[in-house]
PyMOL Python script that loads the backbone (N, CA, C, O; Angstrom):
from pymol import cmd

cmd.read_pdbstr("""\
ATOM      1  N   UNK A   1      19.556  -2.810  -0.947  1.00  0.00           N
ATOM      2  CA  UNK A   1      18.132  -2.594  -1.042  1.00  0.00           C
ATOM      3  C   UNK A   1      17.408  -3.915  -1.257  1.00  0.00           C
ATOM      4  O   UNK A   1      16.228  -4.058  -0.937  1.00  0.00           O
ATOM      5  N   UNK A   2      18.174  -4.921  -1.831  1.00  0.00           N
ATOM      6  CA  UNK A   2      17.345  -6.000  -2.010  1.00  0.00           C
ATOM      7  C   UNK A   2      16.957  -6.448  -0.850  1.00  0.00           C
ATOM      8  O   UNK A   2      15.809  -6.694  -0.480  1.00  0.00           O
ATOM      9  N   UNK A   3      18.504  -6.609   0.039  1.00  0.00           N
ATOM     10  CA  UNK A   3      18.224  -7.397   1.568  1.00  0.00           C
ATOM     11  C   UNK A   3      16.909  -6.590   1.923  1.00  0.00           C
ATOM     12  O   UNK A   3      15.835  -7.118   1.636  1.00  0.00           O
ATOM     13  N   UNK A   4      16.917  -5.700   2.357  1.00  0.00           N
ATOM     14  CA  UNK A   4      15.559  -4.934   2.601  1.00  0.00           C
ATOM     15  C   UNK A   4      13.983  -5.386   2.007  1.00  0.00           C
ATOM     16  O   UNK A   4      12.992  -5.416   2.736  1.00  0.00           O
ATOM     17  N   UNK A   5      13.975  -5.571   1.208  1.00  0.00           N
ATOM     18  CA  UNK A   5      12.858  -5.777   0.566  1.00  0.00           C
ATOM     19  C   UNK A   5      12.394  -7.453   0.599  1.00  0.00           C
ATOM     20  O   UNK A   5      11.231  -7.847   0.508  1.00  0.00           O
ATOM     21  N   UNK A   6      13.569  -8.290   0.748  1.00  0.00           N
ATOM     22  CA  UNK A   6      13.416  -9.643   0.755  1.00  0.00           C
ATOM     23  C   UNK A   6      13.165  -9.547   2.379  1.00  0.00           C
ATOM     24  O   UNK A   6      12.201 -10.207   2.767  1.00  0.00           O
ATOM     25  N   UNK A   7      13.834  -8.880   3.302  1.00  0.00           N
ATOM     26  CA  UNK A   7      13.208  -9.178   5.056  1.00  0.00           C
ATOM     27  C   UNK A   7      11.843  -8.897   4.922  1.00  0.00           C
ATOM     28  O   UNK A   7      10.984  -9.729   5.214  1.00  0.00           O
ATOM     29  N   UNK A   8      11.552  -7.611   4.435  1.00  0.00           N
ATOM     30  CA  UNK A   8      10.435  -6.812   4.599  1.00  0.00           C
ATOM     31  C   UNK A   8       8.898  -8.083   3.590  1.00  0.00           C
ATOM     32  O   UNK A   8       7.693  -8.070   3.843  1.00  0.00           O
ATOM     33  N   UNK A   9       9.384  -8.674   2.883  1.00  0.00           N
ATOM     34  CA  UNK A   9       8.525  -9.815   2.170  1.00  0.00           C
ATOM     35  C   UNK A   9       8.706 -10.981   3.647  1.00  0.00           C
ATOM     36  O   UNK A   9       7.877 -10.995   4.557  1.00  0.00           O
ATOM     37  N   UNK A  10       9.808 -11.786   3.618  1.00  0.00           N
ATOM     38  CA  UNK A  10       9.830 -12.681   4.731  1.00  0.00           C
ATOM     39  C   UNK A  10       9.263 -11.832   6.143  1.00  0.00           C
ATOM     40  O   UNK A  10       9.357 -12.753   6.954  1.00  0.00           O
ATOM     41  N   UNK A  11       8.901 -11.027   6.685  1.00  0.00           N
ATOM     42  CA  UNK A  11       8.156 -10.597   7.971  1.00  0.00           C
ATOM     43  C   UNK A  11       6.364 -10.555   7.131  1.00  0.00           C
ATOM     44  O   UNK A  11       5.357 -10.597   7.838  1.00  0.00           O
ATOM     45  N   UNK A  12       6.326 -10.515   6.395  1.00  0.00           N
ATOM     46  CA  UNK A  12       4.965 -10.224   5.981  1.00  0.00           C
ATOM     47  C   UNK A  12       3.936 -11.712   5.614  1.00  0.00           C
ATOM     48  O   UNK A  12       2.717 -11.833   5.495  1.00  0.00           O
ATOM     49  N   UNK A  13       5.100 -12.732   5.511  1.00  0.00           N
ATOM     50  CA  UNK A  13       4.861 -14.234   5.043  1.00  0.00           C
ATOM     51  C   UNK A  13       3.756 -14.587   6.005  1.00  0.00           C
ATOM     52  O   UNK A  13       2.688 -15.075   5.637  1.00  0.00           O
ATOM     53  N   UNK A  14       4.185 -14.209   7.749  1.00  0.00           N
ATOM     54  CA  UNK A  14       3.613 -14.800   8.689  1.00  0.00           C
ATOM     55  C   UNK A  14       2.826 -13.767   9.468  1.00  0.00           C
ATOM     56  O   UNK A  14       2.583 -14.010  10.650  1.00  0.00           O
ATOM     57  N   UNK A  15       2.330 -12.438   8.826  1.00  0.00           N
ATOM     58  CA  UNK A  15       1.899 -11.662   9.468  1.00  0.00           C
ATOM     59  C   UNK A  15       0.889 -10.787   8.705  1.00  0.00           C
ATOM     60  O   UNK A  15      -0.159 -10.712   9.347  1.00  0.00           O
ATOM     61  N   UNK A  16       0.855 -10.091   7.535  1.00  0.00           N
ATOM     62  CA  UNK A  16      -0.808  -9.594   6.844  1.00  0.00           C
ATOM     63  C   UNK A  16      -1.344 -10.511   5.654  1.00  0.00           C
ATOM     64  O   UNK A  16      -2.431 -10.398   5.086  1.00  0.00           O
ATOM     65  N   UNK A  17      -0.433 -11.358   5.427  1.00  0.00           N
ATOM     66  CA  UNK A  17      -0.991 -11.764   4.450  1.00  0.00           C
ATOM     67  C   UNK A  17      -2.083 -12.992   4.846  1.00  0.00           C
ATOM     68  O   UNK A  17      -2.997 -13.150   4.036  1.00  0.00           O
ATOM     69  N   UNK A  18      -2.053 -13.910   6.082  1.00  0.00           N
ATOM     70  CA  UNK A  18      -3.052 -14.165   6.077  1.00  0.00           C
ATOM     71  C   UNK A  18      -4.476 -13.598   6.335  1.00  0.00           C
ATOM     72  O   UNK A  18      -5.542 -14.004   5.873  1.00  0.00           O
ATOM     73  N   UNK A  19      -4.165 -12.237   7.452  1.00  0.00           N
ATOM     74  CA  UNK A  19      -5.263 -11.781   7.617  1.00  0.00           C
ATOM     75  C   UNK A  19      -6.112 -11.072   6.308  1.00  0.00           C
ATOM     76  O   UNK A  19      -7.342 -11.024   6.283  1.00  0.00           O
ATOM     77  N   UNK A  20      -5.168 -10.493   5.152  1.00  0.00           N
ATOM     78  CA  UNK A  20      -5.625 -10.244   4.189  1.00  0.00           C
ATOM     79  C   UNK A  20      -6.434 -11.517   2.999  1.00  0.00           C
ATOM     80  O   UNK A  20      -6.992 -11.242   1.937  1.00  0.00           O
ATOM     81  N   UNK A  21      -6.272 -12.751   3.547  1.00  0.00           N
ATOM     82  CA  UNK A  21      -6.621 -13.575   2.448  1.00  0.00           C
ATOM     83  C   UNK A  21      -8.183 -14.187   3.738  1.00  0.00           C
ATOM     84  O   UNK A  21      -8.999 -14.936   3.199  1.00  0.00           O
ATOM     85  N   UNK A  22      -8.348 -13.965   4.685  1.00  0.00           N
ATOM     86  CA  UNK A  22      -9.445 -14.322   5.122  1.00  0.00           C
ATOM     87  C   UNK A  22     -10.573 -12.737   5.353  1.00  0.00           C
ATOM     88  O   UNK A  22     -11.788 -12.573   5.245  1.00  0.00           O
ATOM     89  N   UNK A  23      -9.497 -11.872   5.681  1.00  0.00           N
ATOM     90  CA  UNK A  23     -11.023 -10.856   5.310  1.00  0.00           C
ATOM     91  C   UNK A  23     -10.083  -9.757   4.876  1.00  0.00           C
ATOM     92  O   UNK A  23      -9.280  -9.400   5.738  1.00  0.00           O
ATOM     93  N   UNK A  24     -10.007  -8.922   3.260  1.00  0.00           N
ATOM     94  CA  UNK A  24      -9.817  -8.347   2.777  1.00  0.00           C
ATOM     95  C   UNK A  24     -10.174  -6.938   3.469  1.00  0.00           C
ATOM     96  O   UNK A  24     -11.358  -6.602   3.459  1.00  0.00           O
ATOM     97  N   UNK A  25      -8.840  -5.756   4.309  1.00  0.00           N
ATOM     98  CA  UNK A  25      -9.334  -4.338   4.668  1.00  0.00           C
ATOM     99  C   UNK A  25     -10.454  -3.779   3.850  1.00  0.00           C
ATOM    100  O   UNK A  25     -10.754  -4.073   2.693  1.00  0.00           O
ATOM    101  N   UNK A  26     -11.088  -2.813   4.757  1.00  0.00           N
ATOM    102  CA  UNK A  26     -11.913  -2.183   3.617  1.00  0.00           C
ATOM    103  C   UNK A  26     -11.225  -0.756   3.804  1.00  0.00           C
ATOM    104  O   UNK A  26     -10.930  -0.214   4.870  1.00  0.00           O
ATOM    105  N   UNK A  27     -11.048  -0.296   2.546  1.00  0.00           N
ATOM    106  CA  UNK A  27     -10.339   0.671   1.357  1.00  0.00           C
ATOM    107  C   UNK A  27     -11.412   2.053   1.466  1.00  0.00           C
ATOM    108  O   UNK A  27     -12.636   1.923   1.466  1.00  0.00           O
ATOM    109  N   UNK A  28     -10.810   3.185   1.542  1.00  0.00           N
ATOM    110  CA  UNK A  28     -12.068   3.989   1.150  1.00  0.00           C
ATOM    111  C   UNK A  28     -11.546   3.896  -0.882  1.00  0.00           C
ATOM    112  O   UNK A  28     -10.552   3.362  -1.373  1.00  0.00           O
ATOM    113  N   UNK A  29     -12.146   4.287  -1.248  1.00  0.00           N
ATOM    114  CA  UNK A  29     -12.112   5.221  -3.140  1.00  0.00           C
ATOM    115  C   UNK A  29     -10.535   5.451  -3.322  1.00  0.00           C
ATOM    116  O   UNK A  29      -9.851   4.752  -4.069  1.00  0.00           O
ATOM    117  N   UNK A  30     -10.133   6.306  -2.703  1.00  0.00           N
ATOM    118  CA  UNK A  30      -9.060   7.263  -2.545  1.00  0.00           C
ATOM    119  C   UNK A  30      -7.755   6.243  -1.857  1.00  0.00           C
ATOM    120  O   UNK A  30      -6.737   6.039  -2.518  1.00  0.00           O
ATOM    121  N   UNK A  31      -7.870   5.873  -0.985  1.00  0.00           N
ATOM    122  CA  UNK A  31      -7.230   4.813  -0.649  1.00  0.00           C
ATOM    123  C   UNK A  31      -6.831   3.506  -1.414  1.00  0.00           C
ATOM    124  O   UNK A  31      -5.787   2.871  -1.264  1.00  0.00           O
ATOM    125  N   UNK A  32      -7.774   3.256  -2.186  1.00  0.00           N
ATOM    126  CA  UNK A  32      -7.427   2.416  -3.580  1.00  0.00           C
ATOM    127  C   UNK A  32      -6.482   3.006  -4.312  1.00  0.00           C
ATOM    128  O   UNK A  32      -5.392   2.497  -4.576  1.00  0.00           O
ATOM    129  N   UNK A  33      -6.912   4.230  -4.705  1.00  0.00           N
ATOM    130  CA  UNK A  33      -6.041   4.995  -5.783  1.00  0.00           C
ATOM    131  C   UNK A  33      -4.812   4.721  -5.442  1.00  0.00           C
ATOM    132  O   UNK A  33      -4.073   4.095  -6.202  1.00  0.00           O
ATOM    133  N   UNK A  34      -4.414   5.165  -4.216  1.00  0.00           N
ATOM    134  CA  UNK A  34      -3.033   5.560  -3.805  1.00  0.00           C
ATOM    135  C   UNK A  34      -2.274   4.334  -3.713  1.00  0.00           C
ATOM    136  O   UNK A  34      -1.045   4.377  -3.650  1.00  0.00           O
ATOM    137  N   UNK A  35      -3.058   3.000  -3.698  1.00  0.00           N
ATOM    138  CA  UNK A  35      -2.121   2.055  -3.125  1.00  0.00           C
ATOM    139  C   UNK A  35      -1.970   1.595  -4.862  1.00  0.00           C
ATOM    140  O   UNK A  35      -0.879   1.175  -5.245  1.00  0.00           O
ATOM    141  N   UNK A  36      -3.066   1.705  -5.788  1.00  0.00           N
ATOM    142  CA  UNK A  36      -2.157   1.833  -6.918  1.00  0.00           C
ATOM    143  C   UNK A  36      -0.987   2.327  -7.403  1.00  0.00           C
ATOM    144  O   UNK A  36      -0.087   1.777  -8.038  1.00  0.00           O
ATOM    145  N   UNK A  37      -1.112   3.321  -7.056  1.00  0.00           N
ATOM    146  CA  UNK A  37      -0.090   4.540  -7.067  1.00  0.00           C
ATOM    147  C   UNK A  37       0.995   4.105  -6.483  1.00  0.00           C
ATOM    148  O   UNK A  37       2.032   4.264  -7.126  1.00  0.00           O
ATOM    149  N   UNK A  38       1.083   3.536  -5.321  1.00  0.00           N
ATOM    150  CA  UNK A  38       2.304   2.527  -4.948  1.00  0.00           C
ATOM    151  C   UNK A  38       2.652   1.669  -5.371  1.00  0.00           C
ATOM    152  O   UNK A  38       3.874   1.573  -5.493  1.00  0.00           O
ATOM    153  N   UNK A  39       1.643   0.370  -5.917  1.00  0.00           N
ATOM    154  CA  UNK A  39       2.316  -0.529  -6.631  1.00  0.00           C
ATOM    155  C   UNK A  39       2.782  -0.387  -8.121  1.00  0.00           C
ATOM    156  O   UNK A  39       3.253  -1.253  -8.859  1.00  0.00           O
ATOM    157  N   UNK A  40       2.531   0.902  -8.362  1.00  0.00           N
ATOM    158  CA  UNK A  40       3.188   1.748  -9.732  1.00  0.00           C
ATOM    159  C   UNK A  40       4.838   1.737  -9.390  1.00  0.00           C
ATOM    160  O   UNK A  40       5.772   1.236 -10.017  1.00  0.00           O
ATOM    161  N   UNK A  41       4.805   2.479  -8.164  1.00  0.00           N
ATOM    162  CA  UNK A  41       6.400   2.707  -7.867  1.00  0.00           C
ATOM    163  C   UNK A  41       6.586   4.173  -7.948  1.00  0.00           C
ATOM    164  O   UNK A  41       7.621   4.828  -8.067  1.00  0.00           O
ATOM    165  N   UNK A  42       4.991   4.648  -7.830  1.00  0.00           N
ATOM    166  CA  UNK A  42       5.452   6.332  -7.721  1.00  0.00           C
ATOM    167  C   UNK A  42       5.445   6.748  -6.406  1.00  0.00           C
ATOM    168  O   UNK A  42       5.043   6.174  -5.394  1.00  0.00           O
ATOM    169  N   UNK A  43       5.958   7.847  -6.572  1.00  0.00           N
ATOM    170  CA  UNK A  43       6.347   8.772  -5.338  1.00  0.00           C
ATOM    171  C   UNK A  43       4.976   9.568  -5.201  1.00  0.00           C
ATOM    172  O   UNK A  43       4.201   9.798  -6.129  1.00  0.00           O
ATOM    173  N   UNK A  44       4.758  10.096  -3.345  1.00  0.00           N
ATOM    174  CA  UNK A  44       4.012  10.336  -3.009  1.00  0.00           C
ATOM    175  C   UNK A  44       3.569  11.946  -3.862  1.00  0.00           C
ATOM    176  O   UNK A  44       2.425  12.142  -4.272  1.00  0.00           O
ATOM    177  N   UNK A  45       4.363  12.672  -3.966  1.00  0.00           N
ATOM    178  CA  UNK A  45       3.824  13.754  -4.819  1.00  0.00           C
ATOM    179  C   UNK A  45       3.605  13.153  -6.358  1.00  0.00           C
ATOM    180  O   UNK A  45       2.618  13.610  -6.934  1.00  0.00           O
ATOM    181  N   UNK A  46       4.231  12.395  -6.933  1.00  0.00           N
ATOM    182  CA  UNK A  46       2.871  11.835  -8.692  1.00  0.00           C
ATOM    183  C   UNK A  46       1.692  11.474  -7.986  1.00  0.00           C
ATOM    184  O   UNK A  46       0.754  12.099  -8.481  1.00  0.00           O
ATOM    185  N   UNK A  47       1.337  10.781  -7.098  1.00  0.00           N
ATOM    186  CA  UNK A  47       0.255   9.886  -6.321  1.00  0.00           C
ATOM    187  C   UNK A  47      -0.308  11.819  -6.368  1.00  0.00           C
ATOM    188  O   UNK A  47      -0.751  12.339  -7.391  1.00  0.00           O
ATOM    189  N   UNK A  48      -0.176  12.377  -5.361  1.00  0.00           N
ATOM    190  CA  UNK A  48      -0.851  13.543  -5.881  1.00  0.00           C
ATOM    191  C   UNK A  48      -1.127  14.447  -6.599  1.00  0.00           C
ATOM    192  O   UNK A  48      -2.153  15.122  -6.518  1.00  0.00           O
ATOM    193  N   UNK A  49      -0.174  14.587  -7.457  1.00  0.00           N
ATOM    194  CA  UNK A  49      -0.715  15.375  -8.856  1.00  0.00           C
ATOM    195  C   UNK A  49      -1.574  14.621  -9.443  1.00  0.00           C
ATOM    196  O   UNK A  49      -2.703  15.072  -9.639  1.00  0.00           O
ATOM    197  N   UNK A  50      -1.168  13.029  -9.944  1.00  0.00           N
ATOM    198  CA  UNK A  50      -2.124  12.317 -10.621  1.00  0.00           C
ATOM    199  C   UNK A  50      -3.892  12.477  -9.881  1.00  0.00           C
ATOM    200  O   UNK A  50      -4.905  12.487 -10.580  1.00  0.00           O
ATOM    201  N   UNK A  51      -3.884  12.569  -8.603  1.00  0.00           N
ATOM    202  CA  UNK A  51      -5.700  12.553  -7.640  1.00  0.00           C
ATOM    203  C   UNK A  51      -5.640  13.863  -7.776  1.00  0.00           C
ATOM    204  O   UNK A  51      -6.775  14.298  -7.581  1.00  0.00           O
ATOM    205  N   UNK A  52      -4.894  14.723  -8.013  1.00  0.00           N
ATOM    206  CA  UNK A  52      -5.041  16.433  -7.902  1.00  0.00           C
ATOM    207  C   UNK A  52      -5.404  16.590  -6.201  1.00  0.00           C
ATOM    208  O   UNK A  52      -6.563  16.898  -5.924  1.00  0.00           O
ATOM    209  N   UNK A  53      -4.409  16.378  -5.065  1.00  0.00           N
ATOM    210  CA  UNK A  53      -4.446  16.624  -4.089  1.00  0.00           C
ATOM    211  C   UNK A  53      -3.299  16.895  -3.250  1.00  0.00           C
ATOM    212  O   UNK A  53      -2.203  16.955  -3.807  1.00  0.00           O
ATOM    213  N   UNK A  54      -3.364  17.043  -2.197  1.00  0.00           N
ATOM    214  CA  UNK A  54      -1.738  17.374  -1.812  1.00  0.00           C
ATOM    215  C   UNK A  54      -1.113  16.406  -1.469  1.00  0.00           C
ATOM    216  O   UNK A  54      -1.666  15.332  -1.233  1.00  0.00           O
ATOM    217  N   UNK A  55       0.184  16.599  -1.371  1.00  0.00           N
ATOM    218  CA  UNK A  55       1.109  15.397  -1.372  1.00  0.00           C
ATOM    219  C   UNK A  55       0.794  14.812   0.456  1.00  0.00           C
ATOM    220  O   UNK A  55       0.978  13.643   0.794  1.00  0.00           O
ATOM    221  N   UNK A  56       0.379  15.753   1.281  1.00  0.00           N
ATOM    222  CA  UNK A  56       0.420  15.825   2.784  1.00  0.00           C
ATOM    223  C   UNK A  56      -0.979  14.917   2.930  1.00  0.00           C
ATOM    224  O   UNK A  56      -1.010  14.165   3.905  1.00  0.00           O
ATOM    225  N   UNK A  57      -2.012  14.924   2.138  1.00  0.00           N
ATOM    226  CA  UNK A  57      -3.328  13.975   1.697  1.00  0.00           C
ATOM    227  C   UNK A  57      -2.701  13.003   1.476  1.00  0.00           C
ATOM    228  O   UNK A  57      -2.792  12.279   2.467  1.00  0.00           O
ATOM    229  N   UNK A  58      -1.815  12.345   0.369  1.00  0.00           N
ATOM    230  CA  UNK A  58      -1.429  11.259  -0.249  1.00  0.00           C
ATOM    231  C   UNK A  58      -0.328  10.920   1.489  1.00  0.00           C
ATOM    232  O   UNK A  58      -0.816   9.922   2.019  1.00  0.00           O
ATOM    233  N   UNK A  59       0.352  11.230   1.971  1.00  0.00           N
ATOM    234  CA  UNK A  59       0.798  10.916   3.552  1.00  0.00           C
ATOM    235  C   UNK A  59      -0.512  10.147   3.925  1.00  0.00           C
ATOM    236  O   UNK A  59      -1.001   9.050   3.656  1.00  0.00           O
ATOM    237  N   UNK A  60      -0.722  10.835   4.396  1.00  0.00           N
ATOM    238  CA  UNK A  60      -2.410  10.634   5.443  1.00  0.00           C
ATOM    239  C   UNK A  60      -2.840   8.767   5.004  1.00  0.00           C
ATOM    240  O   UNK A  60      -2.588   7.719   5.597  1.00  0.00           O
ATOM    241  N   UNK A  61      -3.500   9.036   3.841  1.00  0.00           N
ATOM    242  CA  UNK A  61      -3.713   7.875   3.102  1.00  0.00           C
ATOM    243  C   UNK A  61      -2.820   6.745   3.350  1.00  0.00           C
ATOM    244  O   UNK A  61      -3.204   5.657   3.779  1.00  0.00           O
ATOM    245  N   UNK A  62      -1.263   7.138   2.980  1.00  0.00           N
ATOM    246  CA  UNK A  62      -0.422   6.087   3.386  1.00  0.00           C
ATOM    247  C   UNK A  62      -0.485   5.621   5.074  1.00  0.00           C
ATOM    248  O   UNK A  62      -0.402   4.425   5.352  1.00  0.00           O
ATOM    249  N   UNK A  63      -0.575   6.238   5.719  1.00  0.00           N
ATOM    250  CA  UNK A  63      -0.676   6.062   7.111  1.00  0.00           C
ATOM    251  C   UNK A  63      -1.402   4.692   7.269  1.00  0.00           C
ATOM    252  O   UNK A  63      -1.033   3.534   7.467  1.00  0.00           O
ATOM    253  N   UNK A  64      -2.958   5.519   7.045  1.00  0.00           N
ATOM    254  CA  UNK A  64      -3.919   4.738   7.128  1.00  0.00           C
ATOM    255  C   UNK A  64      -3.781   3.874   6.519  1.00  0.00           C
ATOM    256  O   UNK A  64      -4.193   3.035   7.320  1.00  0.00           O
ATOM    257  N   UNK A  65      -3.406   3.117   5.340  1.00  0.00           N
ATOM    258  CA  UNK A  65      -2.946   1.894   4.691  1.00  0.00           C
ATOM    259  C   UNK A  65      -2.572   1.116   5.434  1.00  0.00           C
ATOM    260  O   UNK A  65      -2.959   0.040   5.889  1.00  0.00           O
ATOM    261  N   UNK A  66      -1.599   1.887   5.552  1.00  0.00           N
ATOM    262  CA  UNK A  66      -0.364   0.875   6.761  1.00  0.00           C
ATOM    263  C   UNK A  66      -0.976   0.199   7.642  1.00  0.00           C
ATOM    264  O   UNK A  66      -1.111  -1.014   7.800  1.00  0.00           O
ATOM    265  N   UNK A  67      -1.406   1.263   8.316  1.00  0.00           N
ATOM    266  CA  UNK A  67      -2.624   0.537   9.805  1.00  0.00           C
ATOM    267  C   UNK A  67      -3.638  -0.490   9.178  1.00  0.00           C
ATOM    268  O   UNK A  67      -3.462  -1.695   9.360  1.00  0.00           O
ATOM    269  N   UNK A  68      -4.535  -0.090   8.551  1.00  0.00           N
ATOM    270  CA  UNK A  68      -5.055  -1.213   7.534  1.00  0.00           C
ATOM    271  C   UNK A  68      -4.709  -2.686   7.193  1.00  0.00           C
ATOM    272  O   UNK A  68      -5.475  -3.640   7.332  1.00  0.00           O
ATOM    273  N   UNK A  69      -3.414  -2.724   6.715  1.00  0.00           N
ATOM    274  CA  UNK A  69      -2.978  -3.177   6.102  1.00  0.00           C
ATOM    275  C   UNK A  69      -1.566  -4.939   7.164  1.00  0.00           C
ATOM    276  O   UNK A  69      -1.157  -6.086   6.985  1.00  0.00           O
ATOM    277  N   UNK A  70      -1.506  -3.531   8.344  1.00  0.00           N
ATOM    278  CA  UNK A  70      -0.901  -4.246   8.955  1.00  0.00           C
ATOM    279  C   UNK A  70       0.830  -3.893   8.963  1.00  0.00           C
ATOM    280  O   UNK A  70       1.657  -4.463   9.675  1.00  0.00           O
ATOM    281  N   UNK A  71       1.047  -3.034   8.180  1.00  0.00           N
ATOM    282  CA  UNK A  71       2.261  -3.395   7.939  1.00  0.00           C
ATOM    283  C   UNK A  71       3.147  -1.880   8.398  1.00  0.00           C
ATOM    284  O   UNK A  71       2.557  -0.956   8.958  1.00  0.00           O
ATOM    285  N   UNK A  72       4.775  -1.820   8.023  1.00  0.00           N
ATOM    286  CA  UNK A  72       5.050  -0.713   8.737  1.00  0.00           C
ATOM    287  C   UNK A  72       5.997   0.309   7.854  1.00  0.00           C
ATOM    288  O   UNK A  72       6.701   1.212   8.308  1.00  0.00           O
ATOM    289  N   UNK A  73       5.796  -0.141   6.208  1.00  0.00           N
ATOM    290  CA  UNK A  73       6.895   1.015   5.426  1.00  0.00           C
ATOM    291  C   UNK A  73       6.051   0.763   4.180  1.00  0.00           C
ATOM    292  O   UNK A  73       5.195  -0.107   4.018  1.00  0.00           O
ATOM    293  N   UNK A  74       6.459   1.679   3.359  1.00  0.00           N
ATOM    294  CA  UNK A  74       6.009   1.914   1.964  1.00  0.00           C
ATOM    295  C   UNK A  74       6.348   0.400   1.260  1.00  0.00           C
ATOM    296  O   UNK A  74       5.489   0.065   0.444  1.00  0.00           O
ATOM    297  N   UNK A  75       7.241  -0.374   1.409  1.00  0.00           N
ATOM    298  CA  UNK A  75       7.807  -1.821   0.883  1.00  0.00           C
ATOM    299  C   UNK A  75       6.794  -2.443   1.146  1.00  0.00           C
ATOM    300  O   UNK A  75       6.004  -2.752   0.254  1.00  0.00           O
ATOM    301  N   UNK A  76       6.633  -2.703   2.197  1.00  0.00           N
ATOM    302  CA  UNK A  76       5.533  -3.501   2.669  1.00  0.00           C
ATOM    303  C   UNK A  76       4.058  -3.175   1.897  1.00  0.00           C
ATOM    304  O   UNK A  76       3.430  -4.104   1.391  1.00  0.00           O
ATOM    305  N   UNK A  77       3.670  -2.097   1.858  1.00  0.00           N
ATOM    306  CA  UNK A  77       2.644  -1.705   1.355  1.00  0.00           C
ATOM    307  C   UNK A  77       2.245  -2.474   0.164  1.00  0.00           C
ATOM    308  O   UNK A  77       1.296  -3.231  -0.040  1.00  0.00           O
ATOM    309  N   UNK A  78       3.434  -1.991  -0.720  1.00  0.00           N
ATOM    310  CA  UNK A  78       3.616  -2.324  -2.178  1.00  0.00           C
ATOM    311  C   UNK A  78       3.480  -3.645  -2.059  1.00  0.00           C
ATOM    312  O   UNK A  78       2.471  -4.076  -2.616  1.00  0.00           O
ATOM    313  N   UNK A  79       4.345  -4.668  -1.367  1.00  0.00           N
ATOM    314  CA  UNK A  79       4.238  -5.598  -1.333  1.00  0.00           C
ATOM    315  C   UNK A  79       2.546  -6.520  -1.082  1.00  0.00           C
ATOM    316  O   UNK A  79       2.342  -7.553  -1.720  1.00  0.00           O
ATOM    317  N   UNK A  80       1.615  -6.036  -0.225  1.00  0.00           N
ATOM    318  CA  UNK A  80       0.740  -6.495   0.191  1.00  0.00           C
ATOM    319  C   UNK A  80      -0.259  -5.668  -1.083  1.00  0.00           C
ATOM    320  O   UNK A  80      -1.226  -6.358  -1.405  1.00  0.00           O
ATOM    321  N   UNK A  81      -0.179  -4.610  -1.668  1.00  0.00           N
ATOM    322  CA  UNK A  81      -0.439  -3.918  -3.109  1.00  0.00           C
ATOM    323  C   UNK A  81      -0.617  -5.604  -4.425  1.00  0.00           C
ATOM    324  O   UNK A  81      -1.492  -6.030  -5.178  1.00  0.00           O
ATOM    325  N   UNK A  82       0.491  -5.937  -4.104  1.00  0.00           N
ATOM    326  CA  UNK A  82       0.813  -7.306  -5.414  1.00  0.00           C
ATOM    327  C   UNK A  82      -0.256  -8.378  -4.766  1.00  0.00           C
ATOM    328  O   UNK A  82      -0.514  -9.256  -5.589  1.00  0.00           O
ATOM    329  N   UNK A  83      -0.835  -8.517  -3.720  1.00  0.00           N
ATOM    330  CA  UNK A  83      -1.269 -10.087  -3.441  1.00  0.00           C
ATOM    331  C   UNK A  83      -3.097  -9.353  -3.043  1.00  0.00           C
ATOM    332  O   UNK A  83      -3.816 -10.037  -2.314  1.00  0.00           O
ATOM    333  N   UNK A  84      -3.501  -8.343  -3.454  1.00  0.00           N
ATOM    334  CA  UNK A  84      -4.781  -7.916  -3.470  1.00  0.00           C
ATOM    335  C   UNK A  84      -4.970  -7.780  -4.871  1.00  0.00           C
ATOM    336  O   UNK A  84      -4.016  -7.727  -5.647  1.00  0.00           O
ATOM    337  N   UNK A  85      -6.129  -7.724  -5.222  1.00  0.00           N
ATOM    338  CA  UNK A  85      -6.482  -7.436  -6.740  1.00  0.00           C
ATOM    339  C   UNK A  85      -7.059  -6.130  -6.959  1.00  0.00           C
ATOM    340  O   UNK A  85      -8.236  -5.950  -6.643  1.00  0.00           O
ATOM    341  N   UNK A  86      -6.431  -5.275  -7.419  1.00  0.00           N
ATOM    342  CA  UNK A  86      -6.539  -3.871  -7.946  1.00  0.00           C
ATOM    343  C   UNK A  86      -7.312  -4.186  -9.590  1.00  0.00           C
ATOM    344  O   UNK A  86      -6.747  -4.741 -10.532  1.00  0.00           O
ATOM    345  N   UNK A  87      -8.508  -3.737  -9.579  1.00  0.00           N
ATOM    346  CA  UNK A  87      -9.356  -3.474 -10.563  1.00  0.00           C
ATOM    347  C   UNK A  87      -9.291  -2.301 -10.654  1.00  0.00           C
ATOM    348  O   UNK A  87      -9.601  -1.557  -9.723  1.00  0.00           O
ATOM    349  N   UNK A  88      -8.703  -1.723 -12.261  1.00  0.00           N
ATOM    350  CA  UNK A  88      -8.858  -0.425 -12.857  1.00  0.00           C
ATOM    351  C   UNK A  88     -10.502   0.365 -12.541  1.00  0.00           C
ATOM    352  O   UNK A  88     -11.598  -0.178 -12.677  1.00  0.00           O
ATOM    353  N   UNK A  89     -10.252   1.633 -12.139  1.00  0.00           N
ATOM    354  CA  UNK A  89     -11.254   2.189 -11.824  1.00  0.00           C
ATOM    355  C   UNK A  89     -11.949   2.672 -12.413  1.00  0.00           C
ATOM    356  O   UNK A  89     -12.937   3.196 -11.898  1.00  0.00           O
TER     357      UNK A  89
END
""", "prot")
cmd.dss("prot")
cmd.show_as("cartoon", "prot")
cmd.util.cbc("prot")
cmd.orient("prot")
């Protein structure tokens, strides 16, 4: 799992993170939440009990992240989660 997570950081070196440091995605509300919720390390059903929504909502959201975001697995997410600044809501 590490190898995984160290490729999935080295592919991201040269690919969202600059676009994220010259113009930051825009996030809906809910979409914030969740990518908290990822860089927590929870699973997509806490991500929805905690918003009180369905776990198939908290999907959706991840999708759209991704696309957002640039990237193509929950690792990645998290990862690009650590180099944005999440202000408590």
């Amino acid at each position: 799992m590490e190898a995984t997570v160290r490729d999935d950081y080295r592919s991201l070196r040269g690919n969202a993170a600059p676009a994220l440091a010259t113009r930051p995605p825009q996030l809906t509300p809910t979409q914030i939440k969740v990518l908290r919720g990822v860089h927590s390390g929870l699973l997509n059903k806490q991500i929805a009990y905690d918003l009180g929504i369905a776990e198939a909502t908290v999907k959706a959201h991840m999708t759209a992240l991704m696309r957002k975001l640039n990237v193509r697995n929950r690792t990645q997410v998290a990862i690009v989660a650590q180099t944005l600044v999440l202000h408590p809501a």
